[in-house]
N, C-alpha and C positions, 0 to 999 in steps of 0.2 A: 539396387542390390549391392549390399558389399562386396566389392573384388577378394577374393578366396587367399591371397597374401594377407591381404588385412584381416579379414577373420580368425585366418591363422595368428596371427601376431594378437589378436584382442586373447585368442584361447592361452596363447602364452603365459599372459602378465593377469586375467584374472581367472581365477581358480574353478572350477566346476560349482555351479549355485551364484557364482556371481557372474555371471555374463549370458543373457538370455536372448535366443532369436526366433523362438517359440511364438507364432503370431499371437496369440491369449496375451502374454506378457507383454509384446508389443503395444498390442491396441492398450492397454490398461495404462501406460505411458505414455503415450499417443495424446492425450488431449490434456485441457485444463477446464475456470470454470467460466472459461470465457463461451464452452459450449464448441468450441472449434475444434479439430478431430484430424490426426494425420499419422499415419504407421511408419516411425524408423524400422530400420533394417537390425537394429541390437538395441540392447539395456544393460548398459552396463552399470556394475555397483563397488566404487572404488571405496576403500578402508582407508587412505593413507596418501600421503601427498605426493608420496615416488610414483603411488598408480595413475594420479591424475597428471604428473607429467608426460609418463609414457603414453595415457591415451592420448593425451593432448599432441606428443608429436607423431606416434602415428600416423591418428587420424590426418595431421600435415602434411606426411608423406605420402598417403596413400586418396589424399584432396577426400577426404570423408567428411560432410557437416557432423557438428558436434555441439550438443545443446546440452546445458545443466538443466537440471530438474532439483524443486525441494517437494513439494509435496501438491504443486500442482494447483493451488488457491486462484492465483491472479486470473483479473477476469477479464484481460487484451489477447489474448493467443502467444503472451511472450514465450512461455514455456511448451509451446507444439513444434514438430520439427516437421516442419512444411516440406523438407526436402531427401525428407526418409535420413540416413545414417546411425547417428549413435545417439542415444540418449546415457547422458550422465546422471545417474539417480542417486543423489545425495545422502541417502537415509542410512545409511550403515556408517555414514560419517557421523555419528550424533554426541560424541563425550564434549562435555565442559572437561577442559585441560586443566586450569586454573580459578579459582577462586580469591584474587590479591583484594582482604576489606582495607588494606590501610591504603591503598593508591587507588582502592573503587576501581579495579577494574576486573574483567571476566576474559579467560580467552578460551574459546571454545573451537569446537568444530563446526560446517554448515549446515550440519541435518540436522543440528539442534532445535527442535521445539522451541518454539518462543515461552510458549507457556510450560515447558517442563524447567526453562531456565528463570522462568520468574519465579517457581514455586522452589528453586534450590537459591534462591537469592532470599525469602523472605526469612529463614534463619537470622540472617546477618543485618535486617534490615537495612537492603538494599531492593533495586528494583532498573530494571533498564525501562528507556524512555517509549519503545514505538512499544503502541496496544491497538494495532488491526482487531479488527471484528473477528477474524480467522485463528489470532493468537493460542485459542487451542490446540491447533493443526497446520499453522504455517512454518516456515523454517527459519532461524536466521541467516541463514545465505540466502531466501529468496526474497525475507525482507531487504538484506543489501541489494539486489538486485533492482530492485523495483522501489528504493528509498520508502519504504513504509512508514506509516503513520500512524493516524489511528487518535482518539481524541484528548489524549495526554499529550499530543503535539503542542497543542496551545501553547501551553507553559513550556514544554522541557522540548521542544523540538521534537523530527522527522529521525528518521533513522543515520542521514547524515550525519544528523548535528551529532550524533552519539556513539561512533564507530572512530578509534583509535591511529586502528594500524588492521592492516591485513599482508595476510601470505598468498598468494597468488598463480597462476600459471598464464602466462599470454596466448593468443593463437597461436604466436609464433614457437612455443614449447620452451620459452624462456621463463623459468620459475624466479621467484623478486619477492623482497618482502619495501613495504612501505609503511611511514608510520611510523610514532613511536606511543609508549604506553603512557604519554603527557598530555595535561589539557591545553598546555602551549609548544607551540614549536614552529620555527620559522626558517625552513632549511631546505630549499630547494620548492619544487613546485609540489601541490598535492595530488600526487595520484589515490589516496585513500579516497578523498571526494570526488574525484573524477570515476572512481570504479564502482562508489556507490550510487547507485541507478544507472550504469550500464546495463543491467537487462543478460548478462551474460555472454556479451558480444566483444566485449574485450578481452577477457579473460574469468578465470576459473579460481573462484575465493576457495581455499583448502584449510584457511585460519582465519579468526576475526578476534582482534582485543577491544573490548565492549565499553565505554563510561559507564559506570553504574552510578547510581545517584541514591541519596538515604530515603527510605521510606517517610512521610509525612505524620507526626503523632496525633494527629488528627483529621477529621477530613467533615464537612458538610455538603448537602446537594441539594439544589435548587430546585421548584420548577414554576415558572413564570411563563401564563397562557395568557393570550392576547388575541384581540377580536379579528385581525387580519393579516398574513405574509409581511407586508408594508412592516404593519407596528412592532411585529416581532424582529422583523432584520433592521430596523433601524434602531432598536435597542442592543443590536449584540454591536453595534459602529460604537455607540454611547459607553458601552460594557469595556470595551476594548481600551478605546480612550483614557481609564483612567488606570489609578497607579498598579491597581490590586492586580496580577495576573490569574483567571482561574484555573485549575486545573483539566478542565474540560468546558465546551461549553459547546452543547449540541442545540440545532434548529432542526426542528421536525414541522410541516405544514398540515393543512387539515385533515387530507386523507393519510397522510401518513399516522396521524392521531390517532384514524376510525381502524384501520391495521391493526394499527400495536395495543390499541384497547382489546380487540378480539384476543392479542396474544396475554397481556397483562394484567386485563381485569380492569375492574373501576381505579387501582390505580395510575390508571391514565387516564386524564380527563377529553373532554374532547370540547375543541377550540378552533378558532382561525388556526391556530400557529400555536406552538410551545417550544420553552430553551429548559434544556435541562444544563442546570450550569453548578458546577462541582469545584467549591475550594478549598486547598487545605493548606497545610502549616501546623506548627506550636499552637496547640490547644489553649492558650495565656490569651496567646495574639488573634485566635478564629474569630471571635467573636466580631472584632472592630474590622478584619478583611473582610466577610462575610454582609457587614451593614454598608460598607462601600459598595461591593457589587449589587448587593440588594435597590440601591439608592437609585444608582445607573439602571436598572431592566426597570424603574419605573419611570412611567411617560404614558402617554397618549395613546390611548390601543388597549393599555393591562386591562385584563379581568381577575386576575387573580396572583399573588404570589404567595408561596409557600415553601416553607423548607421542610423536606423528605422526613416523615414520620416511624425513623427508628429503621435497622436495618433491612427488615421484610420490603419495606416500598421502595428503600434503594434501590434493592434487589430487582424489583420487580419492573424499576424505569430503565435501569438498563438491560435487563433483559428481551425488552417488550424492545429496546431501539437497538438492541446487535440482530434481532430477528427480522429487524425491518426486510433488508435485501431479500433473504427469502422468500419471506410473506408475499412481498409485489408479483412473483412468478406466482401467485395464485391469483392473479388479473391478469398476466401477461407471459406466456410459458417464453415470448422471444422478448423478452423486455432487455432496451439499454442503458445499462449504466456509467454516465460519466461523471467522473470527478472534477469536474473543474474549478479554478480557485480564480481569485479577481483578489484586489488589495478591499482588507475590510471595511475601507469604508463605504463602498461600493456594492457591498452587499446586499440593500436595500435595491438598488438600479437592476443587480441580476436576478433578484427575485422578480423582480416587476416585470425583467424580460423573457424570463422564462413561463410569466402566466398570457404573454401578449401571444408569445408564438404556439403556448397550449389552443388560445382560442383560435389563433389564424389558421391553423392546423385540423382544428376537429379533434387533436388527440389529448387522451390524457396523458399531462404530467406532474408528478411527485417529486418533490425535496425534499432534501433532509442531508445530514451530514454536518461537518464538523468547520460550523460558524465562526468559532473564535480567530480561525484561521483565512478565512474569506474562501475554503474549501467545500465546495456543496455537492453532493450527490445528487445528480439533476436526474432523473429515472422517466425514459420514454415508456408507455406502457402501450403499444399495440396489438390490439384486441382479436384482426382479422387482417387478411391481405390489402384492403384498400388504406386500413389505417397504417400497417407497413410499410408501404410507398412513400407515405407522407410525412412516417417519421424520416426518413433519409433527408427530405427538404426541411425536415425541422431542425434534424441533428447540424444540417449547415449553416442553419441560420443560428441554432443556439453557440456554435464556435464562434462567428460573426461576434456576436454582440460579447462574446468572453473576451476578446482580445480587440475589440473595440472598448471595452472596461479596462485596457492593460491588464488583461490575466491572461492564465495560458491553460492548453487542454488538458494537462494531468496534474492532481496536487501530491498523490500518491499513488497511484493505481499503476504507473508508467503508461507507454505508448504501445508496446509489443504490436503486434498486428493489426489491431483496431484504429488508433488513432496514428499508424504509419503516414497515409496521405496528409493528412493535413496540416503535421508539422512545417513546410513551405508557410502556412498562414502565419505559424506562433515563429518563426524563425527567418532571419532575412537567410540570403541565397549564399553570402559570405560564411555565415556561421555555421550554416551545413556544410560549407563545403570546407572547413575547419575540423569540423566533425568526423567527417570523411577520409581527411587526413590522418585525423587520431586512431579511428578504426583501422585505416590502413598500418600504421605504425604497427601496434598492439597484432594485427590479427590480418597478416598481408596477404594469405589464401583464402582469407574469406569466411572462414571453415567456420567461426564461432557465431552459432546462431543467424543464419543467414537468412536476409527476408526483413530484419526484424529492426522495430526502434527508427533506421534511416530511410526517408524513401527515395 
């Protein structure tokens, strides 16, 4: 429960309709879609970056936890406040500040939609690089948060690679800006990469300046089915390999085929394995990128290749594979999803390890996700309690062999709550406790997101 000083002090600094302690509002803040569930004691809704200092030291002073929220997508428990206090809900921060086409950049605020800012960027043809599945309803603070992805990483990078500069507040209640609005610069150390995928545990983004990148005047889409998992991820190694970069380039497995066919129609075929792989550029120059990548997905395994017939089946292959996650909770209401990523050319090995410990298990599992990157959406699907049990000893064994591959357990998704323990596996004992140091730095009561990311 909040101590009645600090209440008082929230009712100061934000106005009547922004600060709620109304359980209703609570619980509605309370969880994410990791399915995990936890009642802060407020909700607060700051407009402006003086408010988010003052809650930030506050809650310092009065040792209150203090978690941001964007709109609550991720699906680790990062954004649940396990330990009741304040929730910071971002959504009333949502203007694009800035629009700069000659320097390609965007500076906005964190409640910003991803996809409301793609659709005021496509005027100018421009486009920022992370496209989550959630892009309709995610934020960009909670992509920074959780370095989002999405399968235009391929080519243009993670949300990392595409964030500038940011405005900030620490735990400590020290506001900083870092960053500059340049694609070079070499001046000091960077806290811009350090703060994106913190997870909110360091500090509190209030402004983000965005790399925007030109739209593509042309764009084709691939889809290449092949007789088994094997043949299909040993061609996105082959794909990778050469010069042409594609713009996406997704692996979907059998059942995930029989899925997205119920969502899509006949335009998904159904196969061992299919790559929907997506190139663009200069319409002059498509043609000859296009017969590169084409060259490489053929090999040993194809059944078939074919480029997307006009904009209806585009349509319809990506629709039928943003619906995938979904869809699987209609086999498995508790099903898990990890994103784990392995170097590409290894692709091949984690698929293969992922079908060894579906049978050692008895359980099913599904892949799919975004291949180009060696990032696969591994999906346990357990059906009843005994299969339950068992995905636990699989989920440990499928870590095992990710970072026996040299990969590590998140490629974008982050760690938040779910994949807490296991980082000791992906990380030696020195480099958390590096880690820990830096947390301490930034955020030396603790207060920011506590629980969360370290274990």
């Amino acid at each position: 429960m909040l101590p009645a000083a600090a209440l008082a002090e929230l009712q100061r600094v934000f106005a009547t309709g922004a600060l709620s302690t109304d359980p209703a509002d609570c619980l509605v803040y309370g969880y994410d879609n990791s399915r995990r569930q936890a009642m802060p004691d407020a909700v607060a809704f700051p407009t402006s970056h003086e408010q988010v200092v003052a809650l930030v030291r506050l809650c310092g002073e009065h040792r209150v936890p203090l978690v941001a929220r964007g709109r609550g997508t991720n699906t680790t428990g990062a954004s649940v406040p396990t330990d009741g206090g304040v929730v910071a809900s971002f959504e009333r921060m949502n203007r694009i500040l800035r629009i700069d086409v000659d320097d390609r950049v965007a500076v906005v605020e964190p409640g910003l939609l991803n996809g409301d800012l793609q659709a005021a960027l496509v005027p100018h043809r421009l486009f920022w690089a992370p496209d989550p599945t959630s892009a309709p309803f995610c934020t960009v603070g909670g992509n920074i948060a959780c370095n989002a992805g999405g399968p235009r990483a391929v080519k243009y990078g993670a949300t990392r690679d595409n964030v500038l500069a940011l405005r900030a507040v620490a735990g400590n209640g020290m506001d900083f800006r870092c960053g500059t609005p340049t694609t070079k610069g070499s001046t000091g150390y960077d806290l811009v990469r350090l703060l994106v995928g913190s997870e909110g545990t360091l500090a509190l983004v209030t402004e983000a300046t965005l790399k925007l990148l030109p739209l593509a005047s042309a764009k084709r889409t691939l889809r290449a089915t092949y007789a088994d998992v094997g043949a299909a991820a040993r061609a996105v190694a082959r794909i990778m390999a050469q010069p042409v970069a594609p713009c996406a380039l997704e692996f979907l497995d059998d059942e995930c085929l029989r899925l997205a066919r119920g969502h899509g129609g006949d335009a998904i075929p159904l196969a061992g394995a299919m790559l929907v792989i997506e190139v663009d550029g200069e319409a002059d120059a498509l043609g000859a990128a296009v017969d590169a990548v084409a060259r490489a997905a053929r090999g040993a395994g194809l059944m078939e290749l074919a480029i997307a017939d006009g904009d209806a089946e585009v349509a319809a292959l990506w629709a039928a594979r943003k619906a995938l996650s979904p869809a699987l909770r209609t086999l498995s209401p508790n099903k898990i999803n990890e994103d784990v990523v392995v170097p590409v050319s290894r692709v091949p090995e984690l698929v293969a390890a992922t079908r060894t410990i579906a049978a050692k298990h008895a359980l099913p599992i599904v892949c799919f996700g975004h291949a180009g990157n060696g990032n696969l959406h591994v999906n346990l699907l357990p059906r009843d309690d005994a299969e339950q049990a068992r995905a636990m000893d699989a989920l440990d064994e499928l870590f095992d062999a990710v970072i026996r591959l040299d990969g590590t357990l998140s490629g974008e998704h982050g760690i938040g709550l779910a994949k807490r323990d296991f980082m000791p596996r992906a990380l030696d004992a020195h480099a958390l406790d590096l880690m820990r140091a830096v947390k301490a730095q930034f955020d030396p009561l603790g207060i920011l997101n506590p629980g969360k990311l370290l274990p």
